[in-house]
C-alpha positions as CSV (number, residue, x, y, z in Angstrom):
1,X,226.9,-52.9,-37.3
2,X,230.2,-52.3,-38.7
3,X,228.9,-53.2,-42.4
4,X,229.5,-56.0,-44.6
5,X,233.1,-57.0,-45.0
6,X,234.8,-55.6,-48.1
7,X,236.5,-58.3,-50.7
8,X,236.2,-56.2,-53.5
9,X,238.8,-52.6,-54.5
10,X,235.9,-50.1,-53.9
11,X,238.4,-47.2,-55.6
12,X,241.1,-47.7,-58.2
13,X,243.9,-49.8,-57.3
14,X,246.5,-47.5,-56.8
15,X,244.8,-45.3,-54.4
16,X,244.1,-48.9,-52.3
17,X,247.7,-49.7,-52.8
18,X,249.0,-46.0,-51.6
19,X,246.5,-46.5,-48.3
20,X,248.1,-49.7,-47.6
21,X,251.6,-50.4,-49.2
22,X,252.8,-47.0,-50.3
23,X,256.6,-47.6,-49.6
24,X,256.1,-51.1,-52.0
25,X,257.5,-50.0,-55.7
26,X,254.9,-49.4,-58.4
27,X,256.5,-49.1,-61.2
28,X,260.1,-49.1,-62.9
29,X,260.6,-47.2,-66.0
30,X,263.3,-48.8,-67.8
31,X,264.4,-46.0,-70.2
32,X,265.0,-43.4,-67.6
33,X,265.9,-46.1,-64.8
34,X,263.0,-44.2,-62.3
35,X,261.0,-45.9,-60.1
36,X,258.1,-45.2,-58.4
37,X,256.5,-46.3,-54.6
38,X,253.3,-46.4,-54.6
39,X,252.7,-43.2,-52.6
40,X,254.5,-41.5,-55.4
41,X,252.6,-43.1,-58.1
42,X,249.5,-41.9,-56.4
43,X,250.5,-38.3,-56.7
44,X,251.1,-38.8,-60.3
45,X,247.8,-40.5,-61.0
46,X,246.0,-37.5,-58.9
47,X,247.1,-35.5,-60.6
48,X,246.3,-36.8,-64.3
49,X,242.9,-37.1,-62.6
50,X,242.7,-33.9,-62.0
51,X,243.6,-32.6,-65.5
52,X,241.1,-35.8,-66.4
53,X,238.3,-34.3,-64.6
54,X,238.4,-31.0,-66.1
55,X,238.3,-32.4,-69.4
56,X,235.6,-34.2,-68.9
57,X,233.7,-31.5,-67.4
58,X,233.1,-33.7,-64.5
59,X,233.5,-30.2,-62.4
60,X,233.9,-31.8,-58.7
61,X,231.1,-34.5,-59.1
62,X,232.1,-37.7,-57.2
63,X,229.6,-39.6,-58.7
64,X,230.9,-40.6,-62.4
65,X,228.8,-43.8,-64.0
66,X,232.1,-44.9,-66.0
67,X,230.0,-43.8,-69.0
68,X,232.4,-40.9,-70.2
69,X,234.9,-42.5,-72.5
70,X,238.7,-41.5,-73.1
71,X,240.3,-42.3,-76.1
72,X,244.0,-43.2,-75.5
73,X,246.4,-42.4,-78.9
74,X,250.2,-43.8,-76.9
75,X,252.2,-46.3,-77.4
76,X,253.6,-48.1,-74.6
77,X,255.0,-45.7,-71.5
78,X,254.7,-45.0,-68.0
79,X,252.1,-42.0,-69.0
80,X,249.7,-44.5,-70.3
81,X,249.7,-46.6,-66.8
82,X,249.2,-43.0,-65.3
83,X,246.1,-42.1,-67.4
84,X,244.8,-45.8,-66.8
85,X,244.3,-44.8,-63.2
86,X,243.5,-41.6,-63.5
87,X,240.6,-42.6,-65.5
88,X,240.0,-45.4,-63.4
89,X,239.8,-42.5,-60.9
90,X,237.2,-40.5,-62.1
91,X,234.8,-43.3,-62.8
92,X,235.8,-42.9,-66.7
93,X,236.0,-45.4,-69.8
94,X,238.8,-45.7,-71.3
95,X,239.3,-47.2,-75.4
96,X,242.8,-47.5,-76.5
97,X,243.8,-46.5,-80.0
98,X,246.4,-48.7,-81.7
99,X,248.7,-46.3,-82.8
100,X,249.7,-48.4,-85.9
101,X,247.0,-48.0,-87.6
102,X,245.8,-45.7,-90.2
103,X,243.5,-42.6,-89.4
104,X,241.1,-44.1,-91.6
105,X,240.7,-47.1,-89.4
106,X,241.0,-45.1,-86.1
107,X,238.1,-42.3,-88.0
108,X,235.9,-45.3,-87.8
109,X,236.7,-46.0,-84.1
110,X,236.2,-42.9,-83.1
111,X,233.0,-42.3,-84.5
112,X,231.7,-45.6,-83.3
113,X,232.8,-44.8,-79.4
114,X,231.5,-41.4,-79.0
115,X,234.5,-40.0,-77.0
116,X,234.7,-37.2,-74.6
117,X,238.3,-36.6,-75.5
118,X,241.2,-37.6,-76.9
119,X,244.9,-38.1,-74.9
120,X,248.2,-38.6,-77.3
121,X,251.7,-38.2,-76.9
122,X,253.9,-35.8,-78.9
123,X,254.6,-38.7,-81.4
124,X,251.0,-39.2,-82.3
125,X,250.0,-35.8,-82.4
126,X,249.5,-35.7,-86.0
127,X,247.7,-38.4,-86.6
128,X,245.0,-37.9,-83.4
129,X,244.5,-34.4,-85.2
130,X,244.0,-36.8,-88.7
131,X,241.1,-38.3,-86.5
132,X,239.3,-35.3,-85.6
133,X,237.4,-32.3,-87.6
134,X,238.8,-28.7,-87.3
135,X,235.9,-26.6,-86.5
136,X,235.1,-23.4,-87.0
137,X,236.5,-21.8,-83.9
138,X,240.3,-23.4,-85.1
139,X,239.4,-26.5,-82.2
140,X,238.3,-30.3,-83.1
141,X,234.6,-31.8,-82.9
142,X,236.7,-34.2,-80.3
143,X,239.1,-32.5,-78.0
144,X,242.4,-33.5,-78.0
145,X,245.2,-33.3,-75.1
146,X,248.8,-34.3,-74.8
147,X,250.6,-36.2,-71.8
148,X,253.4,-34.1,-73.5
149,X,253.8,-30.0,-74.0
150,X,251.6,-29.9,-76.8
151,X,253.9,-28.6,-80.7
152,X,250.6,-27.7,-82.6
153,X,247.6,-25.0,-80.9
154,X,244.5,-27.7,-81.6
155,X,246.2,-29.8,-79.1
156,X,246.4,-28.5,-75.5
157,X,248.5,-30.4,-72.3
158,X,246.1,-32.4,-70.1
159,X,247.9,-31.0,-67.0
160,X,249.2,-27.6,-67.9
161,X,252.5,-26.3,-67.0
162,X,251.8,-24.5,-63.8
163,X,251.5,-20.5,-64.1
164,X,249.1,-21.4,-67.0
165,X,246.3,-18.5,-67.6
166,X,243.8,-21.0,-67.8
167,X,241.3,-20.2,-65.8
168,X,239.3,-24.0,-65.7
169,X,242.8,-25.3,-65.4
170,X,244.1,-23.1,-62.8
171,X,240.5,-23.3,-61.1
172,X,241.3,-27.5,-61.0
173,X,245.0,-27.2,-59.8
174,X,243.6,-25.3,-56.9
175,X,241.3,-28.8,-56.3
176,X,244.6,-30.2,-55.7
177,X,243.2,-34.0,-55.3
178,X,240.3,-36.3,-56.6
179,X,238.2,-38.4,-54.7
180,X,238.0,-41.7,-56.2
181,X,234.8,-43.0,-57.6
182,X,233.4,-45.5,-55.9
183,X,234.0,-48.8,-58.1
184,X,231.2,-51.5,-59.1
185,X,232.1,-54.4,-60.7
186,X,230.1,-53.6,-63.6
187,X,231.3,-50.2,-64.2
188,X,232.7,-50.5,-68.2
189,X,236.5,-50.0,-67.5
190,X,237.4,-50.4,-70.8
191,X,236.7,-50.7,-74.8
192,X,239.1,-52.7,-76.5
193,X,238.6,-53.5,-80.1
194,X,239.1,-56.9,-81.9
195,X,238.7,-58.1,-85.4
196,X,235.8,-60.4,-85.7
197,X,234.5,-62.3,-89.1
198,X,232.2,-59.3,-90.7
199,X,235.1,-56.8,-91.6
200,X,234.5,-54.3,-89.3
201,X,236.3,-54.8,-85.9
202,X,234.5,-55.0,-82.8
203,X,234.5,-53.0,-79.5
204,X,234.1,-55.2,-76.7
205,X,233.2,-54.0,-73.6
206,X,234.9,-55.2,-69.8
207,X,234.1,-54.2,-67.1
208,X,235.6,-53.6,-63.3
209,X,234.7,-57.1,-62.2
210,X,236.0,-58.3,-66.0
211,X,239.8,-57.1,-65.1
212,X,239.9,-58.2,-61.3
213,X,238.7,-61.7,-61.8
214,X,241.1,-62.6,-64.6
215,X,244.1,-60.9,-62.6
216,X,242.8,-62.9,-59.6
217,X,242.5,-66.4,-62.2
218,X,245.7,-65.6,-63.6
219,X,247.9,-65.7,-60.0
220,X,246.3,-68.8,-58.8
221,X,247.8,-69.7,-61.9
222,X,250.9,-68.5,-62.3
223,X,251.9,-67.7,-58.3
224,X,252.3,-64.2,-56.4
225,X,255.7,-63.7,-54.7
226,X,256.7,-60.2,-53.2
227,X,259.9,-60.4,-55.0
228,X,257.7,-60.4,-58.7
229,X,258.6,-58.2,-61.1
230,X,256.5,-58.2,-64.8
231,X,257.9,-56.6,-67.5
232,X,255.4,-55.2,-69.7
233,X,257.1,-55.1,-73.6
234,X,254.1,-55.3,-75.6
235,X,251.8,-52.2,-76.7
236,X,249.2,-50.9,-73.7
237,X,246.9,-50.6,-76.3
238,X,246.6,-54.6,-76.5
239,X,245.2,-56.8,-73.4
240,X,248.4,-58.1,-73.3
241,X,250.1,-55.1,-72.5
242,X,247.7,-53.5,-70.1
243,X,247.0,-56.9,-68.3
244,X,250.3,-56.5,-66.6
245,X,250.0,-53.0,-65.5
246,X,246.6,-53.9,-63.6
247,X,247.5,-57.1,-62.5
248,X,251.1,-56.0,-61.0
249,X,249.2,-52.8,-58.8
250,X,246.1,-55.2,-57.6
251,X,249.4,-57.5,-56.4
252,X,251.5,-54.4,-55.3
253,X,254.1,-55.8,-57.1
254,X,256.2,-53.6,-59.4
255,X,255.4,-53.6,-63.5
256,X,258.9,-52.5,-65.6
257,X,257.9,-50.8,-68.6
258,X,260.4,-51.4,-71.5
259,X,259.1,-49.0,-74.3
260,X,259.9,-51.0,-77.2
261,X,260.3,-54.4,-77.8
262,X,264.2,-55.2,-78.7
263,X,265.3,-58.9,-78.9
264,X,269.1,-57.5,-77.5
265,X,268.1,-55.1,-75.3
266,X,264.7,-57.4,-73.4
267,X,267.5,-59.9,-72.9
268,X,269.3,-57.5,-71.0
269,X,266.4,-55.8,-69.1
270,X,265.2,-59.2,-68.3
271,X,268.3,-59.8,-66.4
272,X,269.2,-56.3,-65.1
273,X,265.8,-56.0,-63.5
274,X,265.5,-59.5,-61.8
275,X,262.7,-59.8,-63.8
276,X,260.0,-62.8,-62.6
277,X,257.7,-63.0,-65.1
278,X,256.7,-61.3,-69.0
279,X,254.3,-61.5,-71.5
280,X,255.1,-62.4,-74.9
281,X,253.9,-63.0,-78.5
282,X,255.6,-66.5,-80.0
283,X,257.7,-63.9,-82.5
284,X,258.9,-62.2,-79.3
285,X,259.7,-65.1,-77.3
286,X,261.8,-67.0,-81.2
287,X,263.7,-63.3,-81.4
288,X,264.8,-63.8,-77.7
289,X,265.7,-67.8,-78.5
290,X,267.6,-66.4,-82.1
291,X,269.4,-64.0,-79.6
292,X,271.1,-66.3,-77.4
293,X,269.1,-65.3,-74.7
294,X,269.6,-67.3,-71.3
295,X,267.1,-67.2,-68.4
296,X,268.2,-65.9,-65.2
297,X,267.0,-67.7,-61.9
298,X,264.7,-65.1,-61.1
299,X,262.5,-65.7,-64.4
300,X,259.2,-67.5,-63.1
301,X,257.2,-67.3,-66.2
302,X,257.0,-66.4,-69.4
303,X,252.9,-66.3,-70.6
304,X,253.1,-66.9,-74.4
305,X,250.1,-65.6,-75.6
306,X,248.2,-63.6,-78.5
307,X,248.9,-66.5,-81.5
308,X,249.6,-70.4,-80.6
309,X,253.2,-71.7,-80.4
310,X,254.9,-74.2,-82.5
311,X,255.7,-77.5,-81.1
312,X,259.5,-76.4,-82.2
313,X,259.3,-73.3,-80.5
314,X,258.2,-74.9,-76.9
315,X,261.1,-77.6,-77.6
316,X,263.6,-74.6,-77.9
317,X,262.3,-73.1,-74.5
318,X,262.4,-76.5,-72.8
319,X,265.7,-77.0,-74.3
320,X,266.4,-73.8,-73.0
321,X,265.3,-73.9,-69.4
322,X,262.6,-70.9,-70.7
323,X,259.6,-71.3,-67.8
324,X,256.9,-70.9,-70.6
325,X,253.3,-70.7,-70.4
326,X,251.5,-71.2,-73.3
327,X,248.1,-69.7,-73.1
328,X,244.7,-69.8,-74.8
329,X,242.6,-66.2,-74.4
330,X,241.0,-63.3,-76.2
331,X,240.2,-59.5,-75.5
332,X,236.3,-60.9,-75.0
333,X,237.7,-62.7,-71.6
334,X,240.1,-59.9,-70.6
335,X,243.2,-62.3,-71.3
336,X,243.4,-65.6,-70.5
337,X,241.0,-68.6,-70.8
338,X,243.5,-71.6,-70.4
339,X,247.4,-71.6,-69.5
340,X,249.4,-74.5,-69.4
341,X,252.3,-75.2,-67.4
342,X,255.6,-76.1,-68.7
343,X,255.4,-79.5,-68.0
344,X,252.4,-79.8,-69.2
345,X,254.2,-79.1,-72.6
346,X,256.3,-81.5,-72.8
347,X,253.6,-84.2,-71.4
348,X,250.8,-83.1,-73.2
349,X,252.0,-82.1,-76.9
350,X,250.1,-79.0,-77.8
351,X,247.9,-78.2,-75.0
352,X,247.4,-74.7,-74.1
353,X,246.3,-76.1,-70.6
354,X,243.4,-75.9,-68.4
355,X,241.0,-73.5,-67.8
356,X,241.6,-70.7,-65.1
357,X,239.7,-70.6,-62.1
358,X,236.3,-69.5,-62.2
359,X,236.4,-70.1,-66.0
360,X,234.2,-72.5,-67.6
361,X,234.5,-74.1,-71.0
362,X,232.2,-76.2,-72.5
363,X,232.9,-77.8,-76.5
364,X,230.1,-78.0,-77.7
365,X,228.7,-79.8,-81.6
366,X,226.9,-79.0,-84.2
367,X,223.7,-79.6,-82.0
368,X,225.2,-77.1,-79.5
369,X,225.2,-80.2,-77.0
370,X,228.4,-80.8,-75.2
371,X,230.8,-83.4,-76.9
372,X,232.8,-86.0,-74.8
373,X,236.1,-85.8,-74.0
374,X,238.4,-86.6,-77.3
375,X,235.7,-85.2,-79.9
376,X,236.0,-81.8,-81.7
377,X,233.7,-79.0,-81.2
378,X,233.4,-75.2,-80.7
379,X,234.6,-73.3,-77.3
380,X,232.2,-71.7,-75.4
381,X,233.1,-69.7,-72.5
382,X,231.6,-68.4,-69.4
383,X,232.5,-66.6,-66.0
384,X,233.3,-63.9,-65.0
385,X,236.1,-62.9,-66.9
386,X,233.7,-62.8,-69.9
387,X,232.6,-59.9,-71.3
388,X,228.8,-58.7,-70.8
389,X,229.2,-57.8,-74.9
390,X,230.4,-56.1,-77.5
391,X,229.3,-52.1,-78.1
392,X,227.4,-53.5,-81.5
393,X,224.4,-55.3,-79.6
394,X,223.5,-57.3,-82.5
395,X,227.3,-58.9,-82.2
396,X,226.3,-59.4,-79.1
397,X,223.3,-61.6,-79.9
398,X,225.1,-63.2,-82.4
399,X,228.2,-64.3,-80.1
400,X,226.6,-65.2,-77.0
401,X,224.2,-68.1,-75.7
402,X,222.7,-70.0,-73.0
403,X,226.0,-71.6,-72.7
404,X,228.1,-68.6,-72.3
405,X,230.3,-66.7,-75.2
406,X,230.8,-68.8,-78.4
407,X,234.5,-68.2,-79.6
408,X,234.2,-69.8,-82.8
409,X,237.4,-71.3,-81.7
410,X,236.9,-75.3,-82.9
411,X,239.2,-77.8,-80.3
412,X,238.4,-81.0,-77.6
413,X,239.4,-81.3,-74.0
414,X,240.7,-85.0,-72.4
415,X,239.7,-86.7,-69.3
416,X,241.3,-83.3,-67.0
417,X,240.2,-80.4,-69.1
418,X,242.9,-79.5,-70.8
419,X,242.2,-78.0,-74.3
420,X,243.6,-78.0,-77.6
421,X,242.7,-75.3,-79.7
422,X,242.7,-76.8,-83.6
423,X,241.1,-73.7,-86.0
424,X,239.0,-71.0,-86.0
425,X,235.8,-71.4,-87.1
426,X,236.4,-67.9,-89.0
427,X,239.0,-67.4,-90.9
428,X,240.8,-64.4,-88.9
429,X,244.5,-64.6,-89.5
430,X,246.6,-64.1,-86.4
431,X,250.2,-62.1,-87.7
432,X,252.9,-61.6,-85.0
433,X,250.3,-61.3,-82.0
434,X,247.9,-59.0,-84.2
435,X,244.8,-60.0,-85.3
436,X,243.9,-59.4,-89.2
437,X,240.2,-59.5,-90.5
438,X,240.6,-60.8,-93.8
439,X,236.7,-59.6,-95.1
440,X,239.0,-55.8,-94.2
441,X,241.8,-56.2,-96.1
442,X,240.0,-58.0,-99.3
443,X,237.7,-55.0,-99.2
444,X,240.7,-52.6,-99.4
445,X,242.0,-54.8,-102.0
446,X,238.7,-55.0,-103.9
447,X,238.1,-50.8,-103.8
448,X,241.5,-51.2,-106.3
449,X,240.4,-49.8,-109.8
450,X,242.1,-52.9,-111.1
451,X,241.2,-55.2,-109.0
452,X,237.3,-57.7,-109.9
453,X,238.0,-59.5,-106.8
454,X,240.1,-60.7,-103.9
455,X,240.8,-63.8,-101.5
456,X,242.4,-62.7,-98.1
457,X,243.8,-66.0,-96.3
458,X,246.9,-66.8,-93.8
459,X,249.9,-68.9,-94.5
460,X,251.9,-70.1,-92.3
461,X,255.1,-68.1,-91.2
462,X,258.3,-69.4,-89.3
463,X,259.1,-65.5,-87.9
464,X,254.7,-64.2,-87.6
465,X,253.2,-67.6,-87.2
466,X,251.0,-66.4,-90.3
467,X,251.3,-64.2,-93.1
468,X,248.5,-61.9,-94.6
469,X,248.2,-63.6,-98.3
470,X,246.0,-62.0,-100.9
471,X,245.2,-63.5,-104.2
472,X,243.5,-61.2,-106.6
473,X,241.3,-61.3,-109.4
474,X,242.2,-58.7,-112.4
475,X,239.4,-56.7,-113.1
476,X,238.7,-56.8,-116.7
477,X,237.5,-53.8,-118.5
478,X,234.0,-53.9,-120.8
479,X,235.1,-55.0,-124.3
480,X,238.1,-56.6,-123.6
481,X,239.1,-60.5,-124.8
482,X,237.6,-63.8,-123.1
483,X,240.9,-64.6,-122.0
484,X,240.5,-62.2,-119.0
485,X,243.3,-59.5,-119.8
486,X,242.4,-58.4,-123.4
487,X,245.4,-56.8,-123.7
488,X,244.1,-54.3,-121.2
489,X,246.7,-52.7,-118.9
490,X,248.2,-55.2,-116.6
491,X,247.7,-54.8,-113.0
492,X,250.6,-53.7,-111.3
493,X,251.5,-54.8,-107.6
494,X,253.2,-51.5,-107.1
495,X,250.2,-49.8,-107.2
496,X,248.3,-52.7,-105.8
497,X,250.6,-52.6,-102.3
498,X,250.8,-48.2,-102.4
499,X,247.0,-48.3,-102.6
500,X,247.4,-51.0,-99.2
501,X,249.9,-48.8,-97.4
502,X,247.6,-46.1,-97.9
503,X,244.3,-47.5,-96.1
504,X,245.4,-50.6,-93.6
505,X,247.7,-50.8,-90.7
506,X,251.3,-52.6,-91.6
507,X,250.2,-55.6,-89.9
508,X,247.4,-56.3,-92.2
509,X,249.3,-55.7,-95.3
510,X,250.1,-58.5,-97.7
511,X,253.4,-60.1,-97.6
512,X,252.6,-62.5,-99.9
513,X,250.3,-61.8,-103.2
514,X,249.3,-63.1,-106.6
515,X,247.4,-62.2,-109.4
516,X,244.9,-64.4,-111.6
517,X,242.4,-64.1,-113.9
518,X,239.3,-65.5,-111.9
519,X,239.5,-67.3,-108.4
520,X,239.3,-70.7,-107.6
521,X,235.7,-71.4,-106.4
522,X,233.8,-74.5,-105.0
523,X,230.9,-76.1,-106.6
524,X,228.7,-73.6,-105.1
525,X,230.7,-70.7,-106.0
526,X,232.1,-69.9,-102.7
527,X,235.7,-69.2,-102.8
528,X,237.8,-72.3,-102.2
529,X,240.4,-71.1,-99.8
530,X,242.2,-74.0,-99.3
531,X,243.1,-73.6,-103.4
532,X,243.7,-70.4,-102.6
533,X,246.3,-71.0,-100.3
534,X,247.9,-74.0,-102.5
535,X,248.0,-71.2,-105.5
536,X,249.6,-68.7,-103.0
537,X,252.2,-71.2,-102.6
538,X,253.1,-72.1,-105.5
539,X,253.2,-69.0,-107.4
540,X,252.4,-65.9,-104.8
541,X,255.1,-63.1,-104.6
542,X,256.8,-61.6,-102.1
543,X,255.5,-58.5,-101.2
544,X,258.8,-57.6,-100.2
545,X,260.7,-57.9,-103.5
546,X,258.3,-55.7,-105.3
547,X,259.9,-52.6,-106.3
């Protein structure tokens, strides 16, 4: 018997893809202009593992669980595909940290995740050490390394400089090479967090099987040629980022890592790099339109992804000759859920397609029976590209059912399946591809000395597709007059926006605000968003005009 055939990567991708293609580029770096085969990725990979190992005090052992979790403080960078791998490698989790964000928000993460270690860069060094507690002994109560040559002592290099006196180090160089863990599909690959309704954002878990069935849905999809090239412009810490670093090595196709979005300078790696395909946010794709940007004949796709696109914008493209691909997904499903094709946007006016292969969709009513084609219900979602759940196991219960994963996404489906996605049924605001909690920012808002109350909502946004809008209830002191200020210190939106920058990521900061004396409430003293909104327009401020 010769065993059962094999359709599944039993190791991480690269090391299949340096057994069978290693000539076949990996990866293109497009600020040093380097590429990499696939036998030379390898060797880099191996030799993060190696370092990996030895942090994890996995000491030799072969038989890692995936349980051991990685935190990953980097912005986008070859270094982060490299530690992907090498994690991948060593059967280990890894949870990437949005560097964006404030080391109160990324404290909380931490805590919740229970990491092993820690792995910056040199430009996040200070704020992975704002994370973690010095201890006595001068370390942190999480280790922290650098893909870098570490500028502070707390911090030490994950692969140290060779002629280092480490001894564990030195003893691990001598190892030379890791054996790859042998892969299962339901070995927890990764922990990506997402805002959900409650205010505190969730950690969902995907797994092995998770990542390789949506990169298999996604090219029956969009195609496989041996010519692709994806360029990978968005942050690694996002799905959207790190989708096409996987995706591009289980195709052995090479991913070009531009660092940093740049409406100018993508135009010009798209076309100096024979670029096929790239994944965009609908801000992204308007900068590149604003920029004059023209599509070269190599350009296959463009998935447009992470907020929905304006009918105007999909005219532009059209107008254009942009191959866009406007898709429906979420972190819970590893990336995509629908993607339509371009013709299907002219065709069908809003659509964001039909479901992937292997994906299954179901709108479902109030009575959580399915609705006929035309009628409005919520999206529920099941296949494998679902997650098996969150880390919080009652957000688990909450969010999934006999049907599959409810998104709280409200939309319908016609006669072929394709889906419009209307609202959600919570009120998360999507900004510029980032998702925004609003119950997290109005309880930020709220911990203002000034401030009674707060309503967090999204308006829309020609440039973000939303904004973050706050209105805000004055607090008025004990004493002081029925007509809500009493001649009490005014609140002051200097203060009120320093107090934001202070605790919440940029992205989740107000650009538009306003201040009134009580908020506008229904009958049953739930706040009335919708008025909300209305006032917000009519009289909010500009965030960015307050000096």
């Amino acid at each position: 018997m010769i065993g059962d055939p094999v359709d599944w990567p039993t190791r991480d991708l690269v090391a299949h893809r340096a057994a069978t293609t290693p000539q076949r580029t990996a990866l293109i770096d497009v600020e040093t202009d380097a590429n990499w085969t696939f036998r030379e990725f390898d060797r880099r990979v191996d030799r993060a593992a190696v370092g990996l190992r030895s942090v994890l005090d996995r000491d030799g052992d072969e038989g890692g669980d995936g349980t051991e979790r990685l935190g990953v403080l980097m912005d986008t960078r070859p270094a982060f595909a490299t530690l992907f791998f090498a994690a991948m490698r060593t059967g280990t989790t890894v949870v990437p940290l949005n560097v964006r964000e404030t080391a109160g928000e990324l404290a909380g993460k931490v805590d919740r995740t229970g990491l092993g270690a820690i792995v910056c860069e040199r430009a996040t060094e200070e704020a992975a050490l704002a994370i973690t507690s010095e201890t006595d002994d001068g370390g942190t109560d999480v280790d922290v390394y650098s893909v870098d040559d570490p500028e502070v002592d707390r911090i030490r290099s994950l692969i140290p400089p060779r002629g280092s006196t480490d001894v564990d180090a030195d003893r691990d160089r001598e190892s030379r090479s890791v054996d790859p863990v042998p892969l299962d599909r339901d070995d927890e690959q990764l922990l990506m967090f997402t805002s959900g309704t409650s205010g505190r954002p969730k950690a969902v878990r995907l797994t092995v099987g998770n990542l390789v069935a949506s990169a298999t849905a996604s090219a029956f999809r969009l195609g496989v040629t041996p010519d692709d090239r994806w360029l990978c412009c968005l942050p690694m810490y996002h799905m959207g980022g790190l989708a096409p670093v996987f995706r591009s090595a289980l195709y052995g196709t090479p991913v070009v890592i531009q660092r940093e979005f740049d409406a100018d300078a993508t135009t010009r790696v798209l076309a100096d790099y024979d670029v096929t395909g790239v994944s965009l946010v609908p801000t992204m794709c308007k900068r590149l339109l604003d920029a004059g940007w023209e599509p070269t004949d190599a350009l296959r796709f463009v998935l447009l992804g992470g907020a929905p696109a304006t009918d105007e914008l999909l005219a532009r493209c059209r107008d254009r000759g942009v191959p866009v691909h406007p898709t429906y997904g979420m972190t819970e499903t590893a990336s995509q859920i629908a993607t339509a094709t371009p013709g299907e946007t002219a065709t069908h006016e809003g659509t964001v397609g039909q479901p992937l292969l292997f994906t299954d969709v179901t709108v479902v009513g109030e009575d959580d029976n399915p609705v006929d084609p035309g009628e409005q219900g919520e999206l529920v979602v099941s296949g494998p590209t679902v997650t098996p759940g969150y880390l919080d196991r009652d957000a688990t219960e909450a969010a999934f059912g006999e049907r599959g994963l409810y998104t709280g996404d409200v939309g319908y489906r016609d006669d072929d399946g394709r889906l419009w996605v209307l609202n959600r049924r919570s009120d998360r605001i999507v900004t510029g591809g980032e998702n925004v909690d609003p119950g997290e920012v109005r309880a930020i808002l709220r911990s203002h000395p000034r401030v009674a109350d707060a309503a967090v909502v999204g308006l829309a946004d020609t440039e973000w597709g939303e904004r973050v809008a706050a209105l805000v209830e004055r607090d008025s002191p004990a004493g002081s007059g029925s007509d809500g200020d009493g001649g009490h210190e005014s609140l002051n939106l200097d203060s009120l926006l320093a107090h934001c920058d202070a605790r919440l990521a940029g992205f989740k900061r107000p650009k538009t605000i306003g201040v009134a004396d009580s908020l506008p409430r229904t009958a049953s003293g739930t706040i009335d968003r919708e008025a909300v909104r209305e006032r917000l327009r009519q009289a909010g401020t500009d965030a960015t005009e307050v000096t």
